[in-house]
BALOBA-1460 file (C-alpha; in Angstrom, 3 decimals):
// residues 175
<rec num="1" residu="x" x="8.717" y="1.471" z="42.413"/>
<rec num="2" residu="x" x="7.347" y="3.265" z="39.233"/>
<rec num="3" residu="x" x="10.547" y="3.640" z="38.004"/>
<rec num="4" residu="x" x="12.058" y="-0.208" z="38.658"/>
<rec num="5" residu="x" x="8.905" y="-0.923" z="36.529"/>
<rec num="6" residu="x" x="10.302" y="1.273" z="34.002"/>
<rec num="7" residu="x" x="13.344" y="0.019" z="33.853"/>
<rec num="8" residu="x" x="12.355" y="-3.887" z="33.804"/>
<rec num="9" residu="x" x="9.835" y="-3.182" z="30.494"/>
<rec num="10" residu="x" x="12.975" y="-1.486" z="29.008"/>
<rec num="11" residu="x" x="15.169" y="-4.232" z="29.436"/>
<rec num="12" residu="x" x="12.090" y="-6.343" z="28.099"/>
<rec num="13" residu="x" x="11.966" y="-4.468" z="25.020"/>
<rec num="14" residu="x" x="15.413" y="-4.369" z="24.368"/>
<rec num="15" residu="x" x="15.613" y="-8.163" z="25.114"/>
<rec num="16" residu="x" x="13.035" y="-8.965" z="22.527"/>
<rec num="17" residu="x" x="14.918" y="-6.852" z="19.614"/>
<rec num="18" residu="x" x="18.097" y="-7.439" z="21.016"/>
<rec num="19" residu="x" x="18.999" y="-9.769" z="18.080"/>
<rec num="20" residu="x" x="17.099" y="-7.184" z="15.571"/>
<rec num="21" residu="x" x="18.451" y="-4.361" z="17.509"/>
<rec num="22" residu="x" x="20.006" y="-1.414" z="14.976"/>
<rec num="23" residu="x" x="19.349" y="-3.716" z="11.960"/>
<rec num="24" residu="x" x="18.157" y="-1.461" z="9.092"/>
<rec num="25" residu="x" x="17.024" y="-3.998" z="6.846"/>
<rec num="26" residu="x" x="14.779" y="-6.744" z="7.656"/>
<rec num="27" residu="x" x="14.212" y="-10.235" z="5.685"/>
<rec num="28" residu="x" x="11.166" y="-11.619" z="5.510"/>
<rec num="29" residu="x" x="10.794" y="-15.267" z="5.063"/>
<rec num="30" residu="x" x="7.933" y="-17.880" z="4.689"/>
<rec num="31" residu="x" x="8.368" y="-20.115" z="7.711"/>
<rec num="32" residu="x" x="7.582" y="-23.349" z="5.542"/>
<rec num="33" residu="x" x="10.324" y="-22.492" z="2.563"/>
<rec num="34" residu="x" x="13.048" y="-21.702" z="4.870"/>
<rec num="35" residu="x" x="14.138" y="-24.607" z="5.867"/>
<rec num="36" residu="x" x="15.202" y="-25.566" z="1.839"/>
<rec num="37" residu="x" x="16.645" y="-21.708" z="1.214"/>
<rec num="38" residu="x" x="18.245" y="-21.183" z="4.737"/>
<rec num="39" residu="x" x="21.810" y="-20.949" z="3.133"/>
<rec num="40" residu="x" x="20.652" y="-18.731" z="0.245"/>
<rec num="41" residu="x" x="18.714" y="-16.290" z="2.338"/>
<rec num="42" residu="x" x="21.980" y="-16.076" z="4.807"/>
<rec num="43" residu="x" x="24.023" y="-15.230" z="1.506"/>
<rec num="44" residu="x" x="21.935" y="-12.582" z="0.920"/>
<rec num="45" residu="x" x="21.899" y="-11.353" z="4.483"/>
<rec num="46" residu="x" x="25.992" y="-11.149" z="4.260"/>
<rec num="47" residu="x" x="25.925" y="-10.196" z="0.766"/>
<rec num="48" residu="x" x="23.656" y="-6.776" z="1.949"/>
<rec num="49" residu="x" x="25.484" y="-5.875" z="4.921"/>
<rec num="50" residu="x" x="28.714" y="-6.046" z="3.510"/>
<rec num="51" residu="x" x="27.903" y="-4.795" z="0.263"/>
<rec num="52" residu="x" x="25.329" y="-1.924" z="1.655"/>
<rec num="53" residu="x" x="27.466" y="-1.608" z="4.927"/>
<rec num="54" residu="x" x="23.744" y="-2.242" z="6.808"/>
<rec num="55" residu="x" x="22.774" y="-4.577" z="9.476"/>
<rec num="56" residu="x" x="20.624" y="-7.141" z="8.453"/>
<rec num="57" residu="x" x="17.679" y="-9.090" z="10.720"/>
<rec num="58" residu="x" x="15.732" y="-12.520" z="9.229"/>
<rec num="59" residu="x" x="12.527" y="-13.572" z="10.693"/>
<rec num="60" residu="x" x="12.690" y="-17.275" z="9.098"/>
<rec num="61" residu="x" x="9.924" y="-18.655" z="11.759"/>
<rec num="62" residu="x" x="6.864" y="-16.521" z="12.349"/>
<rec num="63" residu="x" x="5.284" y="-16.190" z="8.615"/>
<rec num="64" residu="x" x="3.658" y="-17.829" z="6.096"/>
<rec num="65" residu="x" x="0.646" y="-17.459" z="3.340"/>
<rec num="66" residu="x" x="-1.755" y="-18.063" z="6.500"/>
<rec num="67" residu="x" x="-0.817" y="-15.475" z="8.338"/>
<rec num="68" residu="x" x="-2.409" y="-11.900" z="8.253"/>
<rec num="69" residu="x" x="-1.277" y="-8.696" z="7.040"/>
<rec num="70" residu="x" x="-1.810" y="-6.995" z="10.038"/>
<rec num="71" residu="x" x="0.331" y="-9.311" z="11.674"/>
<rec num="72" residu="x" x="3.001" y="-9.058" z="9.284"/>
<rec num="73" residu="x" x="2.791" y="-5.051" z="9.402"/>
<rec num="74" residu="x" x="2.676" y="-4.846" z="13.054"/>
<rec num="75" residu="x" x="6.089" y="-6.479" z="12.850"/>
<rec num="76" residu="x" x="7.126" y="-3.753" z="10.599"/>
<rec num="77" residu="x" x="5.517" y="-0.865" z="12.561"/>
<rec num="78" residu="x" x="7.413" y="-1.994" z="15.700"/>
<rec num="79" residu="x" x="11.125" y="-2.317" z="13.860"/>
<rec num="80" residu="x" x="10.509" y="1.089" z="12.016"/>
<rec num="81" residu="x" x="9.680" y="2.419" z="15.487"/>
<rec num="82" residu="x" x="12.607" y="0.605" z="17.170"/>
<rec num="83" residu="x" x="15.788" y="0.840" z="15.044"/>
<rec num="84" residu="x" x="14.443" y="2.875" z="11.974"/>
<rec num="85" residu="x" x="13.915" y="0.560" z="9.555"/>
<rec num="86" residu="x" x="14.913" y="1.159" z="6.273"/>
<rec num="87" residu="x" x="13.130" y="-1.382" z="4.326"/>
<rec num="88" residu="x" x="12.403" y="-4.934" z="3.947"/>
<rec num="89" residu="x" x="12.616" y="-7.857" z="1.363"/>
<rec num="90" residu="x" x="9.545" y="-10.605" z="1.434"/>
<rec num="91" residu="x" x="10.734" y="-13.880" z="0.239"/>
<rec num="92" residu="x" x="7.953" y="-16.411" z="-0.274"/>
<rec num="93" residu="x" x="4.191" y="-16.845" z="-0.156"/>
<rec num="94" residu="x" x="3.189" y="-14.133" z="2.273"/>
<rec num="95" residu="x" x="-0.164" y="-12.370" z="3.050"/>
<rec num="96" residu="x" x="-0.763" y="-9.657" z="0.341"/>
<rec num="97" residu="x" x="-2.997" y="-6.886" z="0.944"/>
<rec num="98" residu="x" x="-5.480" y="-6.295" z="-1.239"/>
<rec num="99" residu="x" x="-7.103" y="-2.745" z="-2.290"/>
<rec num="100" residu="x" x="-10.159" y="-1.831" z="-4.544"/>
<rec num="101" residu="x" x="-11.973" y="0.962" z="-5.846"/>
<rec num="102" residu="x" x="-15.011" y="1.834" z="-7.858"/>
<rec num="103" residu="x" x="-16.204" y="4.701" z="-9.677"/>
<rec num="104" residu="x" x="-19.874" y="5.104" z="-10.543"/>
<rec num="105" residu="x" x="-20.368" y="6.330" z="-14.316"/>
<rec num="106" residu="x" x="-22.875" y="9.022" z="-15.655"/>
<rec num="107" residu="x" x="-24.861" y="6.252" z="-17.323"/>
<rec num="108" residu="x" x="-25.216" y="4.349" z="-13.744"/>
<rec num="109" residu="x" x="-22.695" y="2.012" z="-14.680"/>
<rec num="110" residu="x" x="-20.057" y="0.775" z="-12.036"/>
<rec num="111" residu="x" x="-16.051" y="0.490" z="-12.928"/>
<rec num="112" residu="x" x="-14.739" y="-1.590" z="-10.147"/>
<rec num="113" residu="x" x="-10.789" y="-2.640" z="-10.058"/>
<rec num="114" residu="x" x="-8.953" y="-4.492" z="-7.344"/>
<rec num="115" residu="x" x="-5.147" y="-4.699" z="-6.969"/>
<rec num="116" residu="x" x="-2.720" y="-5.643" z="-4.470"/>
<rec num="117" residu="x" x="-0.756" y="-3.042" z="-2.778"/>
<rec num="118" residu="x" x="2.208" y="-3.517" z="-0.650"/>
<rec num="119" residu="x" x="2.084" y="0.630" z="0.269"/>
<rec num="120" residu="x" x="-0.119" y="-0.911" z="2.620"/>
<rec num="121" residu="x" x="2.875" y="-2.030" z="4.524"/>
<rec num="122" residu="x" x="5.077" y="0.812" z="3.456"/>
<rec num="123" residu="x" x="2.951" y="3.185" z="4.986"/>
<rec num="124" residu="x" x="3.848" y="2.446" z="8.481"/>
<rec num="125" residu="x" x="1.804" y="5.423" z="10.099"/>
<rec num="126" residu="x" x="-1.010" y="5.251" z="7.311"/>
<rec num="127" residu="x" x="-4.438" y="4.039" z="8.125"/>
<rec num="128" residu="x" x="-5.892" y="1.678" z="6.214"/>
<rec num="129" residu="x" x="-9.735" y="0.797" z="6.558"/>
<rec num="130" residu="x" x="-12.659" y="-1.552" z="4.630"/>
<rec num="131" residu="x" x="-15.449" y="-0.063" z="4.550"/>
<rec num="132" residu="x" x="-17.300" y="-1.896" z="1.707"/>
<rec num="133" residu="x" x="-18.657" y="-5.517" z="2.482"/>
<rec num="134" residu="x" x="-19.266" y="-8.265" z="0.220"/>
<rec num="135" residu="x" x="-22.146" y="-7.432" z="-2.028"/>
<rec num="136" residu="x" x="-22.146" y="-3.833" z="-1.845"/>
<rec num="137" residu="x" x="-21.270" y="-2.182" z="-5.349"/>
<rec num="138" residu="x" x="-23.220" y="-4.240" z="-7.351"/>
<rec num="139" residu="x" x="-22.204" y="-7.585" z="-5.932"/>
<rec num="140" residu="x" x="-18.113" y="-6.337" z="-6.563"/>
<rec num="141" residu="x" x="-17.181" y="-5.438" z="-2.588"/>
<rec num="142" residu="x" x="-14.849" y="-7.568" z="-0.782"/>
<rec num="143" residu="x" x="-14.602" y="-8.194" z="2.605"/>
<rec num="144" residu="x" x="-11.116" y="-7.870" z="3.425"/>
<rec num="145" residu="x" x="-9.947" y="-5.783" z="0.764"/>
<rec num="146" residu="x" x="-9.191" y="-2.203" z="1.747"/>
<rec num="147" residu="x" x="-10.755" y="0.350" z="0.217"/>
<rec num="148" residu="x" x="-9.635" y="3.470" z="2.304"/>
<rec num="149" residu="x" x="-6.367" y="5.233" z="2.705"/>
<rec num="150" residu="x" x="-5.879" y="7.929" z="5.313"/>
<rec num="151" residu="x" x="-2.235" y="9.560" z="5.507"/>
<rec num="152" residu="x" x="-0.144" y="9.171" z="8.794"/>
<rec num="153" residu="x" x="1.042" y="11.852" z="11.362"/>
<rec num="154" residu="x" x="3.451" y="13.280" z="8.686"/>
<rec num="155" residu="x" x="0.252" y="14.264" z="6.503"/>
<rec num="156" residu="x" x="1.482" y="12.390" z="3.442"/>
<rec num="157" residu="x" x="0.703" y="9.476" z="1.557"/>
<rec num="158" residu="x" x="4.341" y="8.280" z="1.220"/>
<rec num="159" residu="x" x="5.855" y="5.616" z="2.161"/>
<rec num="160" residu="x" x="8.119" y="5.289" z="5.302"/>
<rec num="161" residu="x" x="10.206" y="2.077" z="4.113"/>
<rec num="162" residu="x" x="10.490" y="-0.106" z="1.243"/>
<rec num="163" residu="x" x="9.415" y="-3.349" z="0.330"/>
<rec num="164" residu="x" x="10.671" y="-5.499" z="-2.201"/>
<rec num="165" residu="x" x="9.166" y="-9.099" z="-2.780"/>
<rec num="166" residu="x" x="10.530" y="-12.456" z="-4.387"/>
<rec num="167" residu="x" x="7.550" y="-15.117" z="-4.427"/>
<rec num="168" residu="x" x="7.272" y="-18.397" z="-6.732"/>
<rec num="169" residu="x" x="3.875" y="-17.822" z="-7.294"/>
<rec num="170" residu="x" x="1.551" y="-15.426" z="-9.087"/>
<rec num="171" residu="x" x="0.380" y="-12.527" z="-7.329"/>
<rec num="172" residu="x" x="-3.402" y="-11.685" z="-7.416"/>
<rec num="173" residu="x" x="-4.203" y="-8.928" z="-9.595"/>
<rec num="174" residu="x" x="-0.679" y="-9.177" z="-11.515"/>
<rec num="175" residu="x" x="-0.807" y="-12.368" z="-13.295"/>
């Protein structure tokens, strides 16, 4: 019996990826801009596995700027563990993660900086943790913002896959 249940969350699993299954590259797209960029964005899916001779998945219905980054890296953590993914190209307005850091200077003075940072999804087996709540270094701490980085089971910092974004907008931090 143990091993029938086995067997049916397998074929589960490989039902759900089945249409990502073995695809190296994934393609990220807002949910809301698709539907006016759904022929460009399936160029560009032909154009990379032909011209980079690697399979190609779109997610065209799941994201958009409301949705979390956990969410959005949770899809990533589960396709790097699946099939290995190599990397993956955001298209749109979608959630950026947000980091910041202070520094406390010999004159009492506080240098506070906040910047987004996609290594946040890079770093598939990185932890990431906000530990600093709005108010908290002299009224500068955001709630939501990460301001802790511990490395992943490899004991390194680096990042497992790459991310590339194309958005219309500005991004926070970057002008």
């Amino acid at each position: 019996m143990k091993k029938q249940v086995s067997a049916i969350i397998t074929a589960l699993f490989l039902l759900i990826v089945s249409s990502e299954s073995f695809c190296k590259i994934g393609i990220v797209v807002n949910k809301d801009l698709y539907p006016f960029v759904r022929d460009e964005i399936q160029t560009l899916a032909n154009d990379i596995s032909t011209i980079e001779g690697e399979s190609v998945w779109i997610d065209s219905t799941t994201y958009n700027e409301e949705s979390t980054t956990e969410d959005l890296r949770f899809k990533l953590f589960n396709m790097y563990y699946a099939v290995s993914l190599d990397g993956c190209i955001f298209i749109g307005n979608l959630p950026i993660a947000m980091y910041e850091t202070y520094k406390v200077n010999s004159n009492g003075t506080i240098d506070y900086s906040e910047f987004p940072i996609d290594l946040y999804f890079m770093d598939i087996n990185g932890q990431w943790n906000d530990n600093h709540q709005d108010g908290e270094w002299g009224g500068r701490a955001k709630t939501g913002y990460f301001d802790e980085h511990i490395d992943g089971t490899n004991g390194s910092y680096k990042a497992d896959i790459w991310i590339s974004r194309i958005i219309p907008d500005k991004v926070p931090g970057l002008g």
